[in-house]
C-alpha positions as a Markdown table, in Angstrom:
| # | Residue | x | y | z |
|---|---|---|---|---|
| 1 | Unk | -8.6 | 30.0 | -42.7 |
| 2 | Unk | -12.4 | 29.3 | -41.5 |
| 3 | Unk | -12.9 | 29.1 | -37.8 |
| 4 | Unk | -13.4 | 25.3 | -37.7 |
| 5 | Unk | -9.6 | 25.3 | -39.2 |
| 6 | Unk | -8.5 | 27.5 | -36.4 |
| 7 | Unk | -10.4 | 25.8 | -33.9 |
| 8 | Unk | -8.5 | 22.2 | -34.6 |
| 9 | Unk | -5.3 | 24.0 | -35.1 |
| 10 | Unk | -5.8 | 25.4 | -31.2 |
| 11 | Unk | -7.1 | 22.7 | -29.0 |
| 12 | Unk | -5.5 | 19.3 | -31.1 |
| 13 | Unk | -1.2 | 19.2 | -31.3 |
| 14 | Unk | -0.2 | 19.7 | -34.8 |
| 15 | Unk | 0.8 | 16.1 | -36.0 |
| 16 | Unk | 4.7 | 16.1 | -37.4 |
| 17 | Unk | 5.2 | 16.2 | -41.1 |
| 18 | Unk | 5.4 | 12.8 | -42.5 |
| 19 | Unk | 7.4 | 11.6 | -45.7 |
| 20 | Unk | 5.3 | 11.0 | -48.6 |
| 21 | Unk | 5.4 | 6.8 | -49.4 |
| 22 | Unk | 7.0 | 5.7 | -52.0 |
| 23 | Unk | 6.2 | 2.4 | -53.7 |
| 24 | Unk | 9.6 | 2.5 | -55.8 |
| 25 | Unk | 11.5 | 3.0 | -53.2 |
| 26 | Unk | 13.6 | 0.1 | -52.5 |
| 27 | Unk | 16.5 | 0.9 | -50.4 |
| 28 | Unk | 15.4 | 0.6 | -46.8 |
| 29 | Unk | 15.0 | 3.1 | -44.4 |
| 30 | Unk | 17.9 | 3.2 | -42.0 |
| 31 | Unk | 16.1 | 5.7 | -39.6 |
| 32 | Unk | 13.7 | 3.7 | -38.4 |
| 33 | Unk | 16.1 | 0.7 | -38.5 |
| 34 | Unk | 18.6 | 1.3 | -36.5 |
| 35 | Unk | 18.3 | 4.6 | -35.4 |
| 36 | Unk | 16.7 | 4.5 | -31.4 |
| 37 | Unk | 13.3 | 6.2 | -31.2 |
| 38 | Unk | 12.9 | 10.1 | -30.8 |
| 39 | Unk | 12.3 | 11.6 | -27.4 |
| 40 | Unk | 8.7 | 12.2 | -27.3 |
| 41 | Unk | 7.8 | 15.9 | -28.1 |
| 42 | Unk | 4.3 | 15.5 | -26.9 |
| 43 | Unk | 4.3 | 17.3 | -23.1 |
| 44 | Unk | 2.0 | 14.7 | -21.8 |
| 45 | Unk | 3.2 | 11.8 | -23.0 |
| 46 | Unk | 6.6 | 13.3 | -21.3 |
| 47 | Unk | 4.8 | 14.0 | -17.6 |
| 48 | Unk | 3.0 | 10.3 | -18.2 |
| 49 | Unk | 6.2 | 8.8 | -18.6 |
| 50 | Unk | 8.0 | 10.8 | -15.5 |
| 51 | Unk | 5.0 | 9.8 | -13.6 |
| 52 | Unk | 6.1 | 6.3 | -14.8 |
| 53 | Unk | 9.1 | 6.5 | -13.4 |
| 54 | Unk | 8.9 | 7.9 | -10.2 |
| 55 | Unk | 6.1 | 5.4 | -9.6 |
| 56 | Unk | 8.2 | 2.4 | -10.5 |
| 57 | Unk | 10.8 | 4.2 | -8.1 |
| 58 | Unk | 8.9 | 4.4 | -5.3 |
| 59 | Unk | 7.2 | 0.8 | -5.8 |
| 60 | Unk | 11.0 | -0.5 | -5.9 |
| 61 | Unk | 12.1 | 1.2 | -2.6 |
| 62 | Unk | 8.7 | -0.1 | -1.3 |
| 63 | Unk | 9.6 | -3.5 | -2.1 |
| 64 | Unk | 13.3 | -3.1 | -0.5 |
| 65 | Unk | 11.5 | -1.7 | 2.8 |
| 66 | Unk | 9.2 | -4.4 | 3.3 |
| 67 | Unk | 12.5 | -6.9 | 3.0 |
| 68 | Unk | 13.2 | -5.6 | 5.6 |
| 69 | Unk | 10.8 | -5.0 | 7.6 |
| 70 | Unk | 10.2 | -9.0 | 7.0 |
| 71 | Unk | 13.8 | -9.6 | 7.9 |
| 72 | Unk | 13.3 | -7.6 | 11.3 |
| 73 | Unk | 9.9 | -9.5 | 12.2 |
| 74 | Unk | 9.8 | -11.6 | 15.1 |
| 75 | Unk | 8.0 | -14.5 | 16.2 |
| 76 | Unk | 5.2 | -14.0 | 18.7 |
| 77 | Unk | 7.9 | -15.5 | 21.4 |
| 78 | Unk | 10.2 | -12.5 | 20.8 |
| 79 | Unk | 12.6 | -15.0 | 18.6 |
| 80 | Unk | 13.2 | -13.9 | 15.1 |
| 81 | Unk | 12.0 | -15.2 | 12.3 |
| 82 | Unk | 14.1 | -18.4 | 10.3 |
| 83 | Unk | 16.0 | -16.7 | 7.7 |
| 84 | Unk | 17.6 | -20.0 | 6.1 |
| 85 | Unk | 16.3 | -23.3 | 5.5 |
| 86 | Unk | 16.9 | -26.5 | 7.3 |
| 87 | Unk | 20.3 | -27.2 | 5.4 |
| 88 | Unk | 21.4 | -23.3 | 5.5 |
| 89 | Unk | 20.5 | -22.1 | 2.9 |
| 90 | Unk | 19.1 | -18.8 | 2.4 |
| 91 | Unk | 15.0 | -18.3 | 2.0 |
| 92 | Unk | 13.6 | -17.2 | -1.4 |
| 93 | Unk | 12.3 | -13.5 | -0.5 |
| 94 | Unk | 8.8 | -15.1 | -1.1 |
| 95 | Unk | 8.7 | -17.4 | 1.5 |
| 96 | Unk | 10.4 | -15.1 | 3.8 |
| 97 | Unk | 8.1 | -12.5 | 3.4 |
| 98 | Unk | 5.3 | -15.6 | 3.7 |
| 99 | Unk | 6.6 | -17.0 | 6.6 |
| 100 | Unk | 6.6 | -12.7 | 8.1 |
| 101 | Unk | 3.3 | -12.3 | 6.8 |
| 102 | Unk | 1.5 | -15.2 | 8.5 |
| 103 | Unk | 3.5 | -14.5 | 12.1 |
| 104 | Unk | 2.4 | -10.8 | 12.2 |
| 105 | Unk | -1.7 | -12.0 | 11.0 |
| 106 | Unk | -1.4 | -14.3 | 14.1 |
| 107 | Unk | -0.1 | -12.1 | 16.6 |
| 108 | Unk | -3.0 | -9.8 | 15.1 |
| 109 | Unk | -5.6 | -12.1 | 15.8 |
| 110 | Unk | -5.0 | -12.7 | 19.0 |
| 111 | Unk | -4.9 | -9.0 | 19.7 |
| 112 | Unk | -8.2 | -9.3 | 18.7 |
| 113 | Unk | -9.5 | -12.1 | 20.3 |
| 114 | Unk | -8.0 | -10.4 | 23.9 |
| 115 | Unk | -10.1 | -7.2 | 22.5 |
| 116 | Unk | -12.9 | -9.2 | 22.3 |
| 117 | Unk | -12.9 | -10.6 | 25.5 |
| 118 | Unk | -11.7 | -7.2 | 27.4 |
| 119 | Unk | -14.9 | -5.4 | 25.9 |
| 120 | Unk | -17.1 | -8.3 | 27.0 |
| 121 | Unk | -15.4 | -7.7 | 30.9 |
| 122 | Unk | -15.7 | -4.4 | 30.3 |
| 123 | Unk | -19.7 | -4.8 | 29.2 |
| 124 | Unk | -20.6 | -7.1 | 32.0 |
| 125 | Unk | -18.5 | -4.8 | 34.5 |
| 126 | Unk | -20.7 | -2.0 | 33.8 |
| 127 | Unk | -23.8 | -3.7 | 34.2 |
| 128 | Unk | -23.4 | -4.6 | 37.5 |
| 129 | Unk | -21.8 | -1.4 | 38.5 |
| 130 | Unk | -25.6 | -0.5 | 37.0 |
| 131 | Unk | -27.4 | -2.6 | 38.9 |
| 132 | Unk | -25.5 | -1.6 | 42.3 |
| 133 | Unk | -26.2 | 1.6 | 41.4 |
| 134 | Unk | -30.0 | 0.9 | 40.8 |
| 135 | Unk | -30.3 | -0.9 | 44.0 |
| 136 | Unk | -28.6 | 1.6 | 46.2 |
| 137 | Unk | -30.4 | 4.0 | 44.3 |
| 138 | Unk | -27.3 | 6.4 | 43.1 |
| 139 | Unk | -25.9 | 7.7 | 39.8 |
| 140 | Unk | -23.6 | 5.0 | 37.8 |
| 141 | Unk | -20.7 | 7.6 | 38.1 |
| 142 | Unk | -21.0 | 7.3 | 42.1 |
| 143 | Unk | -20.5 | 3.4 | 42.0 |
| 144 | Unk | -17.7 | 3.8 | 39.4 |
| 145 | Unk | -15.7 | 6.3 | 41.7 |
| 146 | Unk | -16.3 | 4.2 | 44.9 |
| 147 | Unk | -14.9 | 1.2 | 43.1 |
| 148 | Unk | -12.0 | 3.6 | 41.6 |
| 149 | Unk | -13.1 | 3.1 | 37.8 |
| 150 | Unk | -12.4 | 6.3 | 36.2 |
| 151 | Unk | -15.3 | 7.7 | 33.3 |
| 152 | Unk | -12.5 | 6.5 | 30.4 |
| 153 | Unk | -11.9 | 3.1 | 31.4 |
């Protein structure tokens, strides 16, 4: 055997004996017919597929958790969200989770927006404790304690 034979035969899986074809042969096959198909013998088409399926698990249990979630979500008024439609009937998981989706980006943005306008308090705050603290001639922090803000707020 030559080392490029060796070399193939070590780092390539040996491919699985095939039947010679036939054209005379006219019965057909019944293993490939009917028969299901083999387990696969190769190891990492056996991990991929394990990797398959504990993926698909997780995605699944995912999908059940953010049900509900969706079905726990409130409206911004503490009421929960409409689970059934104006004649009783039950809401299609899609526009439940729609109708969850759009009340928790709302109650985000307004988080936000109260951000927004705390750092901007915050900002002018500290410029005039800095320019009481310029005209008195003193340290920022000195200001800050006399007016009981604390160096983290």
């Amino acid at each position: 055997m030559s080392s490029q034979q060796s070399y193939n035969m070590s780092s390539q899986p040996a491919d699985p004996p095939r039947a010679p074809a036939s054209s005379n042969n006219t019965e057909p096959n019944i293993a490939t017919s009917s028969a299901p198909a083999p387990a696969p013998t190769n190891p990492r088409l056996t991990a991929l597929q394990t990797r398959k399926a504990t993926l698909e698990q997780t995605l699944s249990d995912l999908k059940a958790e953010r049900l509900h979630l969706a079905t726990q979500a409130k409206l911004p008024s503490g009421l929960p969200l409409p689970t059934t439609t104006s004649s009783g009937e039950a809401l299609p998981e899609d526009e439940l989770l729609a109708s969850a989706l759009k009340s928790s980006s709302t109650v985000i943005k307004g988080h936000i927006s109260l951000l927004h306008k705390y750092n901007e308090i915050k900002d002018i705050g500290q410029g005039l404790m800095g320019l009481i603290a310029d005209k008195r001639d003193c340290r920022v922090v000195g200001v800050m304690e006399e007016f009981g803000v604390g160096e983290g707020d």
